[in-house]
N, C-alpha and C positions, 0 to 999 in steps of 0.2 A: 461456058455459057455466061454469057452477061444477063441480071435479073433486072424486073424493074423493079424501081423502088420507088415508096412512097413519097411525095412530099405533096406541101399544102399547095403549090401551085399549079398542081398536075390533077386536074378535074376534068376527065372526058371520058365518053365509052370505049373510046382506044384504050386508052390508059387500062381504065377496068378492067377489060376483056384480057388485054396481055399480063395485067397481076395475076390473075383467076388463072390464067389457064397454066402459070407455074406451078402451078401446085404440088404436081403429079412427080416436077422434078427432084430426082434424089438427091441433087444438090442443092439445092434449094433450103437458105438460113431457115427459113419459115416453120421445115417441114421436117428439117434433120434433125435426127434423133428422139422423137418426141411421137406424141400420140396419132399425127397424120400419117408419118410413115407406116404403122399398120394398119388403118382405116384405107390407106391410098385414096382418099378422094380425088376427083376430076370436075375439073371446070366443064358445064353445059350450057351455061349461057348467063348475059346478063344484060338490065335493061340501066345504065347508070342515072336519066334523067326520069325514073318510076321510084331510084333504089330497092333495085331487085336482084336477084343474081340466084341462081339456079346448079347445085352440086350435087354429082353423084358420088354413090358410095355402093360396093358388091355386097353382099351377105357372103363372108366368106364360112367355112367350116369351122373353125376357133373360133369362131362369134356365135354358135349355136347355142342353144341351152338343151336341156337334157329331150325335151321335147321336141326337138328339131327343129325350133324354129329359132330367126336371129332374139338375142336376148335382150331385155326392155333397156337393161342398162345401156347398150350399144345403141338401140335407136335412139336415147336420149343423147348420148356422145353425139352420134353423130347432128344431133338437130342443134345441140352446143357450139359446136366444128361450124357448121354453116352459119352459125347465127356469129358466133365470133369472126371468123372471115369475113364475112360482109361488114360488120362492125368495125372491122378492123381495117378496112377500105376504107370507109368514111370516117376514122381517127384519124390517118395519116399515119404520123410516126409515132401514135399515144399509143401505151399498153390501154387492153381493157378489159373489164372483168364482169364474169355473171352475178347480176344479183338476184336476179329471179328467171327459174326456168320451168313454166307447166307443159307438161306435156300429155294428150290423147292417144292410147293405142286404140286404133279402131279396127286392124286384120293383121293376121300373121305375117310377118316378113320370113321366104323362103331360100335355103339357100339356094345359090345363084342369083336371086333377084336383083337387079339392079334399082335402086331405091334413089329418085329425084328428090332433094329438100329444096322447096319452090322458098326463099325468103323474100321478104317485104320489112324494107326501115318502114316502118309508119311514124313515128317521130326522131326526129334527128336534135335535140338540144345539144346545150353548151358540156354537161355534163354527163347526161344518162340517152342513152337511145334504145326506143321498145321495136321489137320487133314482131313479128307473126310469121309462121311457116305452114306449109302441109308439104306429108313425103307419100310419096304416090310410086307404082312402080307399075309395069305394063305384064298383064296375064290373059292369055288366051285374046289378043290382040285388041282387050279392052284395059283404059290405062283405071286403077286402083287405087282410091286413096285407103293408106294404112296409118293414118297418124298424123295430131295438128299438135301445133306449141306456141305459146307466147312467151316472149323472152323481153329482158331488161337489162342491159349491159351497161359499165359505169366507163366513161372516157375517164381516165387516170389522168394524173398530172406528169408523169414521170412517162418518158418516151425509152424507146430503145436506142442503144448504145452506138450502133452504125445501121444504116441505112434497111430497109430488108424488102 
């Protein structure tokens, strides 16, 4: 399988929509060997002219804590994941890194739940881009918010080494 990959000329929701939705794959530079391969997030949607983009993630069983519920450090991972992917969309081929991540649990996440992290760039700069999420997931066919974050990621100077 051939990936897409980033560059600065490639600005569209096409584009977006077919970055996002590699995610899932095991071949995939992005995703091998590293922290997504066990989350498996999946591409849900995204909106590129709002910068939005919309990632799910399972509660699996190893992500529980003793109380059966997913554990805080995991939903922070994963609202990291989302917030960094989207970020990392609109870097291009820049690394970039957390500098600030708050995060609200507001409900239990359960396993099996399938848990959306709705992200929003709300500024885009030269250097730093903030973002905002809420992760929400669907129970007894009403959908749930469980948890909001603000996030602050630094565009790096230093790019990756081939294309991804």
């Amino acid at each position: 399988m051939e990936f897409i990959t980033l560059k600065d000329e490639i600005n569209s929701q096409e584009n977006m929509e077919q970055w996002l939705s590699q995610l899932g794959h095991p071949d995939n530079p992005i995703s091998n060997n590293g922290v997504l391969e066990h989350l498996q997030p999946h591409f849900v949607s995204c909106d590129f002219a709002n910068r939005e983009a919309t990632i799910g993630f399972e509660a699996l069983e190893w992500e529980l804590n003793p109380g059966g519920s997913l554990h805080g450090g995991i939903i922070m991972t994963c609202f990291d994941v989302s917030f960094g992917l989207t970020c990392h969309y609109f870097a291009k081929q820049h690394m970039v890194t957390t500098v600030n991540l708050t995060t609200t649990f507001l409900k239990p996440v359960l396993l099996g739940d399938m848990v959306h992290y709705h992200v929003k760039v709300t500024n885009l700069g030269r250097t730093l881009i903030s973002l905002t999420a809420e992760a929400t997931t669907m129970r007894n066919g009403k959908e749930i918010l469980v948890g909001t974050a603000t996030a602050t990621f630094m565009k790096l100077k230093k790019t990756f080494k081939r294309p991804i």
